[in-house]
N, CA, C and O atoms as a Maestro MAE file, in Angstrom:
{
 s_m_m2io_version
 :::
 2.0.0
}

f_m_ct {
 s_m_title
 :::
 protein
 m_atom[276] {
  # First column is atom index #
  i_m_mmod_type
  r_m_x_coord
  r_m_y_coord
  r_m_z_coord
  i_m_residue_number
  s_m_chain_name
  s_m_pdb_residue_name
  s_m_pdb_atom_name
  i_m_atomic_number
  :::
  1 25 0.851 -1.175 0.000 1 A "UNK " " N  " 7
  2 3 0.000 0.000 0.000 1 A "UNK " " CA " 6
  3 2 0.897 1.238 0.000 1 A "UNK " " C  " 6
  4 15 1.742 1.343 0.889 1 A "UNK " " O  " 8
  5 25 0.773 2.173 -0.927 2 A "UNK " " N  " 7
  6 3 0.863 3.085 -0.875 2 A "UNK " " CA " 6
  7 2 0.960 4.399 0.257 2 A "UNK " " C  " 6
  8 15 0.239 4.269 1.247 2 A "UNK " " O  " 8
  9 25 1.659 5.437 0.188 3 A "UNK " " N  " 7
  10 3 1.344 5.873 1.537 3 A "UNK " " CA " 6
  11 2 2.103 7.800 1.068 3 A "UNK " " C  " 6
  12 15 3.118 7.883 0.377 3 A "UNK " " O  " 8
  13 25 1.458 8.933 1.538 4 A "UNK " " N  " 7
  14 3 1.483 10.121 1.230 4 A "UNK " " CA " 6
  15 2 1.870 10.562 2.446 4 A "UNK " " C  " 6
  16 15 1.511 9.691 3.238 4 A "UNK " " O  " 8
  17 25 2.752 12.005 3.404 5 A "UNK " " N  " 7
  18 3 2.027 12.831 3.824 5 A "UNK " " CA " 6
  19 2 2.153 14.044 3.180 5 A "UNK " " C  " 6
  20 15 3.022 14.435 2.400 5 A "UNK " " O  " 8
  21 25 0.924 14.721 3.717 6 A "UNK " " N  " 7
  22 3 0.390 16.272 3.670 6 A "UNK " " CA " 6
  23 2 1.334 16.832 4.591 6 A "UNK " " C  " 6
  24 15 1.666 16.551 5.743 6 A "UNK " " O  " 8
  25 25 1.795 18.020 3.457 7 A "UNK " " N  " 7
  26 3 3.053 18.763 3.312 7 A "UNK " " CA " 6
  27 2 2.534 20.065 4.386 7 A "UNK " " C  " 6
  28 15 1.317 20.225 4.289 7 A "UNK " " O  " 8
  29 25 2.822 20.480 4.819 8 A "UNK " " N  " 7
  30 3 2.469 21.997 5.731 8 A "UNK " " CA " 6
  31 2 2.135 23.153 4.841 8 A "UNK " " C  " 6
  32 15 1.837 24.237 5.341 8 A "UNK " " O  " 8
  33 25 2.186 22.893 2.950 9 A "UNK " " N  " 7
  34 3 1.253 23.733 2.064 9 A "UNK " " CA " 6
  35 2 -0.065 22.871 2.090 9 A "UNK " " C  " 6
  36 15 -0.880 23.259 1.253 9 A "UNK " " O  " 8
  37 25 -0.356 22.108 2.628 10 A "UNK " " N  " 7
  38 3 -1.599 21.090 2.173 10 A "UNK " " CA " 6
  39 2 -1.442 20.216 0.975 10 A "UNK " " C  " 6
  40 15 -2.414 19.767 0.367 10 A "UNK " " O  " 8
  41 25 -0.375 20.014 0.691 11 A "UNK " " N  " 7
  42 3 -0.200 19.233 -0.516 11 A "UNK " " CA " 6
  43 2 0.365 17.955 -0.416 11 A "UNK " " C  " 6
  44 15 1.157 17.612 0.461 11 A "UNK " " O  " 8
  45 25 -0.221 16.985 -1.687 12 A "UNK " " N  " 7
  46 3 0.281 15.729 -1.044 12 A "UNK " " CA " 6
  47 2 0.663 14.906 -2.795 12 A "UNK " " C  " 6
  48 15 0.137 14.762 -3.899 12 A "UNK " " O  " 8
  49 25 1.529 14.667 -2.283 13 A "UNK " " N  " 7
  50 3 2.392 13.844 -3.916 13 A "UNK " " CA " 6
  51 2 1.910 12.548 -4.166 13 A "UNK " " C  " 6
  52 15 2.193 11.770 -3.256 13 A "UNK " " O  " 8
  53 25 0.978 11.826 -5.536 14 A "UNK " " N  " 7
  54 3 0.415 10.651 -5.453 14 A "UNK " " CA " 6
  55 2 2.388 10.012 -5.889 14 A "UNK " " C  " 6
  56 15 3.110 10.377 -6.817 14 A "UNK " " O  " 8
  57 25 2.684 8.957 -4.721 15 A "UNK " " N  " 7
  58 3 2.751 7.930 -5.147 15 A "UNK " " CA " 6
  59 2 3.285 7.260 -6.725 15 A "UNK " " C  " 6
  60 15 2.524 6.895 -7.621 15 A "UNK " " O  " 8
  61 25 4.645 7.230 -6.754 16 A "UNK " " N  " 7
  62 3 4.861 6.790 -8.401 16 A "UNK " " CA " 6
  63 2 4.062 5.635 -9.012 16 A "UNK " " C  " 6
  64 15 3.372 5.720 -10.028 16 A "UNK " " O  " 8
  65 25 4.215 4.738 -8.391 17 A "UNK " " N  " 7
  66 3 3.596 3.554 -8.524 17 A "UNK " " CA " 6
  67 2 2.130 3.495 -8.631 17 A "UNK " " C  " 6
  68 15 1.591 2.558 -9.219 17 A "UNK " " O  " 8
  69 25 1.380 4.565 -8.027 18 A "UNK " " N  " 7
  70 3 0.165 4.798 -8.344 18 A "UNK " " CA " 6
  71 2 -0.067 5.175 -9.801 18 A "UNK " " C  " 6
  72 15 -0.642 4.616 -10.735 18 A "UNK " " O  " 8
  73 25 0.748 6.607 -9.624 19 A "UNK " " N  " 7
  74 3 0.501 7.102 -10.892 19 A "UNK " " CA " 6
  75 2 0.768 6.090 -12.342 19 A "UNK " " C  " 6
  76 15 0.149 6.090 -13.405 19 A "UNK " " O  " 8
  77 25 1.518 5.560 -12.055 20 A "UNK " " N  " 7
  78 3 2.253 4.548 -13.586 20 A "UNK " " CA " 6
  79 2 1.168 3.575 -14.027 20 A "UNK " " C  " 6
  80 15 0.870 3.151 -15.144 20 A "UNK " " O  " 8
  81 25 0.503 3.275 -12.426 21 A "UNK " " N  " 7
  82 3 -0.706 2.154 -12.615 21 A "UNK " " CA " 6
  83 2 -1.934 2.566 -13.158 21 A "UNK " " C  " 6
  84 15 -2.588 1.933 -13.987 21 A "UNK " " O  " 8
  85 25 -2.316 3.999 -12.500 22 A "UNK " " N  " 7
  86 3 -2.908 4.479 -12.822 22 A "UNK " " CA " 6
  87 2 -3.493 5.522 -14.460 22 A "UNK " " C  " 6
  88 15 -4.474 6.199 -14.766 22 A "UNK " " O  " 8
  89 25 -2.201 5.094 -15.114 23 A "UNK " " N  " 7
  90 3 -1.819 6.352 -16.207 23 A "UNK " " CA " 6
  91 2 -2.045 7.709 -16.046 23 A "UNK " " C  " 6
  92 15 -2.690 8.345 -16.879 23 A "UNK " " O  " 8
  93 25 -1.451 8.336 -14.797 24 A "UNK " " N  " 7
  94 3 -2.031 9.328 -14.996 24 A "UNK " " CA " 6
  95 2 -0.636 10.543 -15.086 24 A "UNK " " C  " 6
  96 15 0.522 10.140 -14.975 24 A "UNK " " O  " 8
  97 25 -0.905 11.784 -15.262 25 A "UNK " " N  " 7
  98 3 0.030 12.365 -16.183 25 A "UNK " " CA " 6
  99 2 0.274 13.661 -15.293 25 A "UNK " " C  " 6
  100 15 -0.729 14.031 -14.683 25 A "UNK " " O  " 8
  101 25 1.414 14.407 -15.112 26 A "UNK " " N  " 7
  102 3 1.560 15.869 -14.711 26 A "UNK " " CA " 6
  103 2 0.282 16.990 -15.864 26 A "UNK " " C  " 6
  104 15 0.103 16.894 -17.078 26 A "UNK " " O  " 8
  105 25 -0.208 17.704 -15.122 27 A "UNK " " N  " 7
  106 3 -1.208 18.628 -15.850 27 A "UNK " " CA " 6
  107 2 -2.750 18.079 -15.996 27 A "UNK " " C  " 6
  108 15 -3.657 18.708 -16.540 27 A "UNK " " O  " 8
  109 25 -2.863 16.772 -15.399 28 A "UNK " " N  " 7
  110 3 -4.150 15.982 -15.758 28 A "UNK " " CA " 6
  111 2 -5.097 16.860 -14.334 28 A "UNK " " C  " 6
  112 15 -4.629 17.355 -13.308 28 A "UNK " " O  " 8
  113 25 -6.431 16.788 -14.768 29 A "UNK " " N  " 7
  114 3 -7.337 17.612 -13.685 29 A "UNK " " CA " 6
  115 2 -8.299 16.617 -13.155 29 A "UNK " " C  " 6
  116 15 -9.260 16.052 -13.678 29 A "UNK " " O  " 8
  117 25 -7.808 16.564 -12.046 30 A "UNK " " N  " 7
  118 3 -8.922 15.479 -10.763 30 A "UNK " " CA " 6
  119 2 -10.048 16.429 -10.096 30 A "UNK " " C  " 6
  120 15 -9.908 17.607 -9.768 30 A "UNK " " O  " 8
  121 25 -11.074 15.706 -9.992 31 A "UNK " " N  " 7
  122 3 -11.819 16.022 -8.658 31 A "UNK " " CA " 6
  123 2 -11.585 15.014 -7.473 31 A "UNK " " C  " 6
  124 15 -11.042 13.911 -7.418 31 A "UNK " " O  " 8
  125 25 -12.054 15.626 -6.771 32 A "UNK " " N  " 7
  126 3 -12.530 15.579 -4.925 32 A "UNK " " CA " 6
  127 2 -13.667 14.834 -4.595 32 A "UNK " " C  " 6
  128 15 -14.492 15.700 -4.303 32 A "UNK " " O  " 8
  129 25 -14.209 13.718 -4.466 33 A "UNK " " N  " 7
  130 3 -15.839 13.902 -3.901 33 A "UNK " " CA " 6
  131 2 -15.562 13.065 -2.888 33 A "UNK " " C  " 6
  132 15 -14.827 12.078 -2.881 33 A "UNK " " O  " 8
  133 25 -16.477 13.734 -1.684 34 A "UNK " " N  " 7
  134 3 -15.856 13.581 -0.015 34 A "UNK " " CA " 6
  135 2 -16.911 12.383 -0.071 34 A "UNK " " C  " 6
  136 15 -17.976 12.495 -0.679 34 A "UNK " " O  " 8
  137 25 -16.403 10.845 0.839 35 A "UNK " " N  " 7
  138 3 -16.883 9.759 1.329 35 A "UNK " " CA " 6
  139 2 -16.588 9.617 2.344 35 A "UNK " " C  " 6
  140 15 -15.408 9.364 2.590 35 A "UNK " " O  " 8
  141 25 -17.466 9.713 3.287 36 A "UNK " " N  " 7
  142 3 -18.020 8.915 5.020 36 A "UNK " " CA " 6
  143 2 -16.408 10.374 5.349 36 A "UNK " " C  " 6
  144 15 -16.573 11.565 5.088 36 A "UNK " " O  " 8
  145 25 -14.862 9.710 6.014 37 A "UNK " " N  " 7
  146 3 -14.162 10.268 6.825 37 A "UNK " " CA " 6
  147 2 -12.914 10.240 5.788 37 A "UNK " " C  " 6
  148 15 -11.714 10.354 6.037 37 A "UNK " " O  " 8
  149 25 -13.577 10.049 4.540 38 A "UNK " " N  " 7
  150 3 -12.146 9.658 3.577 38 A "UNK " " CA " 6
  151 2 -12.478 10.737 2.083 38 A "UNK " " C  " 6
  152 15 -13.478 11.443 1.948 38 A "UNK " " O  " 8
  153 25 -11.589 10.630 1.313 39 A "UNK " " N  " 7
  154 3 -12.084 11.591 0.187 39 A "UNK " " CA " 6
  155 2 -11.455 10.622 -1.705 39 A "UNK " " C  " 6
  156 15 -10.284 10.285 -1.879 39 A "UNK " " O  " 8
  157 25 -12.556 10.405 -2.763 40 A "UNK " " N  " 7
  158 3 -12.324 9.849 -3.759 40 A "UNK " " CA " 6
  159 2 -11.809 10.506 -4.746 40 A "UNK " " C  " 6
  160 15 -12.134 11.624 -5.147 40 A "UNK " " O  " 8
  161 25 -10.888 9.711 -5.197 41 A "UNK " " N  " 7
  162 3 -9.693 11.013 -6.179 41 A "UNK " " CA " 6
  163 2 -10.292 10.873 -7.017 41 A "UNK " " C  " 6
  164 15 -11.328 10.441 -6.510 41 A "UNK " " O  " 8
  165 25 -10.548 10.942 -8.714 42 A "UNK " " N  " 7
  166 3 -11.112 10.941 -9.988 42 A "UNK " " CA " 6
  167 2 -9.981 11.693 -10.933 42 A "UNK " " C  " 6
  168 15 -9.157 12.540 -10.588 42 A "UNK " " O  " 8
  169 25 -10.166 11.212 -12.009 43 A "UNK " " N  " 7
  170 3 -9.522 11.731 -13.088 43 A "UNK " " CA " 6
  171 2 -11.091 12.561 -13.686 43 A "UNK " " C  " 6
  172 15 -12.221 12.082 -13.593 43 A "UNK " " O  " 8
  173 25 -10.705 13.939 -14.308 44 A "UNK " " N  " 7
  174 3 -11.841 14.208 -14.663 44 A "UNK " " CA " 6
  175 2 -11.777 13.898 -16.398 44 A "UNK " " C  " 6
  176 15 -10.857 14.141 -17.179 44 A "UNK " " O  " 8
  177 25 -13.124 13.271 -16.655 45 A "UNK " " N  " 7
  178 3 -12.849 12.576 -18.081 45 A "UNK " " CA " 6
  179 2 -13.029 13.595 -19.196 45 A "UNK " " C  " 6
  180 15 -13.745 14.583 -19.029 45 A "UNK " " O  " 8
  181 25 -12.167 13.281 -20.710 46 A "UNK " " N  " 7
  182 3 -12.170 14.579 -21.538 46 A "UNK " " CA " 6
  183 2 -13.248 13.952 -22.469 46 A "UNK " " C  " 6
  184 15 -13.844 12.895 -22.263 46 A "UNK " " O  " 8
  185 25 -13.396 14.809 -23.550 47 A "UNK " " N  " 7
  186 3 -14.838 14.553 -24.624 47 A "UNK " " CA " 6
  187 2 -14.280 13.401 -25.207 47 A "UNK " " C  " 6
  188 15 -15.123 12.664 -25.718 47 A "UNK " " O  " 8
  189 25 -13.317 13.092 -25.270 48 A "UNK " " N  " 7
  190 3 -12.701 11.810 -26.112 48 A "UNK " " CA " 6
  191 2 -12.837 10.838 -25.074 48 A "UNK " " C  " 6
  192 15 -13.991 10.467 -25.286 48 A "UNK " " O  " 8
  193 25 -12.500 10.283 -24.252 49 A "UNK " " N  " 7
  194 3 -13.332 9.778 -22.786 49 A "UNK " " CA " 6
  195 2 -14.626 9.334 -22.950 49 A "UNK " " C  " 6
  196 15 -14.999 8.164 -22.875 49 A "UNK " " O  " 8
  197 25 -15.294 10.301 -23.176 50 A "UNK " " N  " 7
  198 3 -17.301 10.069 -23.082 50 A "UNK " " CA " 6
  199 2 -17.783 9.569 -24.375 50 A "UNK " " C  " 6
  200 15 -18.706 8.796 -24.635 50 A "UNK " " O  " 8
  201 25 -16.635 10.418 -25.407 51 A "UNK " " N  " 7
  202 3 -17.098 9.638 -26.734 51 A "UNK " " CA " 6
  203 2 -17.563 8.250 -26.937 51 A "UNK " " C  " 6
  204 15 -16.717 7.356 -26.938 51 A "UNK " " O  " 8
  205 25 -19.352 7.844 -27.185 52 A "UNK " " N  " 7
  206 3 -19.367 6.810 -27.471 52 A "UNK " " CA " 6
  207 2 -20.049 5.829 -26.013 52 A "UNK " " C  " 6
  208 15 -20.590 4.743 -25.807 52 A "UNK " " O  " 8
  209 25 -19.686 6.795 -25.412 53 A "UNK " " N  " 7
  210 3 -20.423 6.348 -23.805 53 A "UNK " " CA " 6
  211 2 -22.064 5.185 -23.611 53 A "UNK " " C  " 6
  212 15 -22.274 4.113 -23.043 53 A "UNK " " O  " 8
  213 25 -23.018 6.269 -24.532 54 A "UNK " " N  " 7
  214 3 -24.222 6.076 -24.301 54 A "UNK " " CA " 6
  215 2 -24.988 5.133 -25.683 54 A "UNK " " C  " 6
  216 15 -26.131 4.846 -26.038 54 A "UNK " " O  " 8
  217 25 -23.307 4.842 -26.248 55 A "UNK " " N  " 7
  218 3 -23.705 3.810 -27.478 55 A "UNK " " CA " 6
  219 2 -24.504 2.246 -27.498 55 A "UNK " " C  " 6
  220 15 -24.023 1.323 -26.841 55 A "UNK " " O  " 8
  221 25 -25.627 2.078 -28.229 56 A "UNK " " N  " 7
  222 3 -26.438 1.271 -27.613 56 A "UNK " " CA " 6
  223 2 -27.733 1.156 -26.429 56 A "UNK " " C  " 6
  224 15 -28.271 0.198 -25.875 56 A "UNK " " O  " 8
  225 25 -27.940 2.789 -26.352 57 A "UNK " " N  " 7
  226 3 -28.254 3.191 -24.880 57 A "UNK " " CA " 6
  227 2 -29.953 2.438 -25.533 57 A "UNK " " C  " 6
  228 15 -30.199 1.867 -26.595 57 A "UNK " " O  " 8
  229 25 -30.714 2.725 -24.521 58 A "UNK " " N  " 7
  230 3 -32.294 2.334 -25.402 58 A "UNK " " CA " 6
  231 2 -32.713 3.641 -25.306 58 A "UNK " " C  " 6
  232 15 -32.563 4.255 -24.249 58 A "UNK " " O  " 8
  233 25 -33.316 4.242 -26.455 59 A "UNK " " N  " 7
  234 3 -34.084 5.784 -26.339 59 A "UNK " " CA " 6
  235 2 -35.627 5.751 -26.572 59 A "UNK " " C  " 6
  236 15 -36.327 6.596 -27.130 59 A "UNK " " O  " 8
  237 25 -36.116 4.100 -25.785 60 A "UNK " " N  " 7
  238 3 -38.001 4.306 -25.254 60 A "UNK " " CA " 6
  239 2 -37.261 5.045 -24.118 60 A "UNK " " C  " 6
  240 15 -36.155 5.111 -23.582 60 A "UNK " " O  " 8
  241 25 -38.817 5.694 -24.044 61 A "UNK " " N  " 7
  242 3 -39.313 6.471 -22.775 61 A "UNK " " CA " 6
  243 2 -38.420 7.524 -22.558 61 A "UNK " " C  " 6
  244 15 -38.413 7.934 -21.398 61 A "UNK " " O  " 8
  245 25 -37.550 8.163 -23.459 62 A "UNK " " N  " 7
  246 3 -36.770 9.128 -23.290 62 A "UNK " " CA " 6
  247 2 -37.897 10.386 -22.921 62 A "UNK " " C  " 6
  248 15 -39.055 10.370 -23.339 62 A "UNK " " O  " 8
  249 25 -37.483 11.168 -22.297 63 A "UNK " " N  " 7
  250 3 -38.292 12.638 -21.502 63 A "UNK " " CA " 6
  251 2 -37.508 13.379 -22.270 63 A "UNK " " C  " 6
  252 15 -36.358 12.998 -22.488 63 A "UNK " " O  " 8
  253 25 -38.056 14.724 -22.887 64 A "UNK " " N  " 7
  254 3 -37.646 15.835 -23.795 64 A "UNK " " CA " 6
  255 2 -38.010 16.885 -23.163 64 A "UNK " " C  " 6
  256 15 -38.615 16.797 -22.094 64 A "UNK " " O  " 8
  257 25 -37.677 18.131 -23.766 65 A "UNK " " N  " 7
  258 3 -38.193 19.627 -23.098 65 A "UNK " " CA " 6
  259 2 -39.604 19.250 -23.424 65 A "UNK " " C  " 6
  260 15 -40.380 18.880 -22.543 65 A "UNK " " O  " 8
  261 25 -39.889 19.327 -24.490 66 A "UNK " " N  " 7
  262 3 -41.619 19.225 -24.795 66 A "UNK " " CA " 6
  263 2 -42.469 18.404 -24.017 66 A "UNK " " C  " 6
  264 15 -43.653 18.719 -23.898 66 A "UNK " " O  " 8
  265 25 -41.957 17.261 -23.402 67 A "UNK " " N  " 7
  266 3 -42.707 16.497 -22.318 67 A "UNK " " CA " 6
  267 2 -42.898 16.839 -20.789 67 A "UNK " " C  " 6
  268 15 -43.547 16.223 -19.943 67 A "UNK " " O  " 8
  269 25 -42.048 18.155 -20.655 68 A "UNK " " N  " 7
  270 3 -41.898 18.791 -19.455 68 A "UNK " " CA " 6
  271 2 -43.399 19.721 -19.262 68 A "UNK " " C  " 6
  272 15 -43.893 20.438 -20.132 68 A "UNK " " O  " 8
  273 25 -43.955 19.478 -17.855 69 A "UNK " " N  " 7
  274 3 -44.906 20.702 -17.084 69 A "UNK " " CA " 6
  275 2 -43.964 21.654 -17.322 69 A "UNK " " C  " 6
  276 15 -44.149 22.813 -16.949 69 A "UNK " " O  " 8
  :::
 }
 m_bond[275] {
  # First column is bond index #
  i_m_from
  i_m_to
  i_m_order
  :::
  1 1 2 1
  2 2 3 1
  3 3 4 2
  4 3 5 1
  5 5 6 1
  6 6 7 1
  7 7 8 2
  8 7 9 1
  9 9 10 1
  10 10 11 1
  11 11 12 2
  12 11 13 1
  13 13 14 1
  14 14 15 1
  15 15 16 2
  16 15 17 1
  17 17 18 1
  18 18 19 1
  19 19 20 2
  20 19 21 1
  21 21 22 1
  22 22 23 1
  23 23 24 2
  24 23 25 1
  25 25 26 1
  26 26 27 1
  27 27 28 2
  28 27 29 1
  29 29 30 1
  30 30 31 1
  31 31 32 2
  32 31 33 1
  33 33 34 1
  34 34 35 1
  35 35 36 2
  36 35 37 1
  37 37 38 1
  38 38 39 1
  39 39 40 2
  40 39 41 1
  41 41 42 1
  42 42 43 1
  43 43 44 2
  44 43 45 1
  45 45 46 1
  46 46 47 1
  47 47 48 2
  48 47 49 1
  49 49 50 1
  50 50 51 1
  51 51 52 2
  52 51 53 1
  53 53 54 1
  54 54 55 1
  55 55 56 2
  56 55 57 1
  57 57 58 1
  58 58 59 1
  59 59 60 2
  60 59 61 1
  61 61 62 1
  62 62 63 1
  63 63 64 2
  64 63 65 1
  65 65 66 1
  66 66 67 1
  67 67 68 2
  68 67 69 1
  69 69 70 1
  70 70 71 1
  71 71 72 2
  72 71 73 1
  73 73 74 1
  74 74 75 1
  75 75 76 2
  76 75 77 1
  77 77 78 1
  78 78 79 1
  79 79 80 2
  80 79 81 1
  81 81 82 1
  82 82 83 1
  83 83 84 2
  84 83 85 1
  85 85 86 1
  86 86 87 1
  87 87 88 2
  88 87 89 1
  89 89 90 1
  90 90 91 1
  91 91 92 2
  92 91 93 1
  93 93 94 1
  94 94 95 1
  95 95 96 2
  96 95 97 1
  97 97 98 1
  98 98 99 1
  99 99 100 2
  100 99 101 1
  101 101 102 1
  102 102 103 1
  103 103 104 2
  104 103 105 1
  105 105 106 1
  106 106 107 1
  107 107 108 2
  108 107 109 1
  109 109 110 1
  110 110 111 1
  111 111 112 2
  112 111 113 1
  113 113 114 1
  114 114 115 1
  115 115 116 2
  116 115 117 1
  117 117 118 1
  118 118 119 1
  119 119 120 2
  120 119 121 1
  121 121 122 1
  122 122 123 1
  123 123 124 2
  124 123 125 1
  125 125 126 1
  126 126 127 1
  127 127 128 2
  128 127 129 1
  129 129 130 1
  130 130 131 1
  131 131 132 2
  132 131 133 1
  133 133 134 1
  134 134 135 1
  135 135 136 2
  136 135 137 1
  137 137 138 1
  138 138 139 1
  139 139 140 2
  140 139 141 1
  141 141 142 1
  142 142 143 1
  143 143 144 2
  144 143 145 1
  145 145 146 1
  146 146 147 1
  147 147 148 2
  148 147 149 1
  149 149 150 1
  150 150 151 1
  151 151 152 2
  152 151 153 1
  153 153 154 1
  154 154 155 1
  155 155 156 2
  156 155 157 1
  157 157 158 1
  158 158 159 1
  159 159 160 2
  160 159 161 1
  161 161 162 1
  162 162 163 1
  163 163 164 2
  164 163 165 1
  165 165 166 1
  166 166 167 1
  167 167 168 2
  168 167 169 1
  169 169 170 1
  170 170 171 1
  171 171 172 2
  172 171 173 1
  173 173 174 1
  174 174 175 1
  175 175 176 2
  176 175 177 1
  177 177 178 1
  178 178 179 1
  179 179 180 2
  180 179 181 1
  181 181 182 1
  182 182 183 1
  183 183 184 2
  184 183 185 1
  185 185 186 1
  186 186 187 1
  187 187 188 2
  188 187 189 1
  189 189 190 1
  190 190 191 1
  191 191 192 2
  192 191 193 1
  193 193 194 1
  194 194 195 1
  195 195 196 2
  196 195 197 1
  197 197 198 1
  198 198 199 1
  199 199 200 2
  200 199 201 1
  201 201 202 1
  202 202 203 1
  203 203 204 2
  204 203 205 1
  205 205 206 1
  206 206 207 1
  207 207 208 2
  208 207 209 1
  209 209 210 1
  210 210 211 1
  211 211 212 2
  212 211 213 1
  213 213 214 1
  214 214 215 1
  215 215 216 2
  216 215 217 1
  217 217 218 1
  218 218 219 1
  219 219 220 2
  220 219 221 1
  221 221 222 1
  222 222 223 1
  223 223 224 2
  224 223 225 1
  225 225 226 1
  226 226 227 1
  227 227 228 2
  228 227 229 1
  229 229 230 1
  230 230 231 1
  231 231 232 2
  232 231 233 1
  233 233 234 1
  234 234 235 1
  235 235 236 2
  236 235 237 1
  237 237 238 1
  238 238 239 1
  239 239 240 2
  240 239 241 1
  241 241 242 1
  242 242 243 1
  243 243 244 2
  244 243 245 1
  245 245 246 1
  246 246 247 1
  247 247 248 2
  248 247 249 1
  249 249 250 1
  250 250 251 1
  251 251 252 2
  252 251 253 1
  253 253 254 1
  254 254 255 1
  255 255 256 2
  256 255 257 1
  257 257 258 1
  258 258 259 1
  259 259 260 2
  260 259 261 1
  261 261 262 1
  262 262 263 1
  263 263 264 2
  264 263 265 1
  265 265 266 1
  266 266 267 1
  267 267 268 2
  268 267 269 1
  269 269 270 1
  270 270 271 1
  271 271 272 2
  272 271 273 1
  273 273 274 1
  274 274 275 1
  275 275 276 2
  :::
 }
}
């Protein structure tokens, strides 16, 4: 396991071995989203990422502006 500390700027260095496993890159942009007493790192995904996401999706019962009160 892996292991960080938080620097007295608040900053904390992932881990080489993370990163290599992880592919992740100097300049890449994460979010934050806070769980129970712990916090989940994320890569935030680019349009090339999502491309293709919802391929196959089923579009019954899709809701539109026009179906909106």
């Amino acid at each position: 396991m892996a292991t960080a500390t938080l620097s007295s700027k608040f900053q904390i260095s992932i881990p080489k071995e993370v990163r290599d496993e992880q592919h992740w890159a100097a300049g890449q942009e994460f979010v934050f989203i806070p769980k129970g007493k712990g916090v989940l790192l994320m890569p935030v995904p680019t349009l090339a990422d999502l491309h293709g996401m919802a391929e196959g999706a089923d579009k019954n019962n899709y809701r539109d502006r026009n179906d909106r009160f």
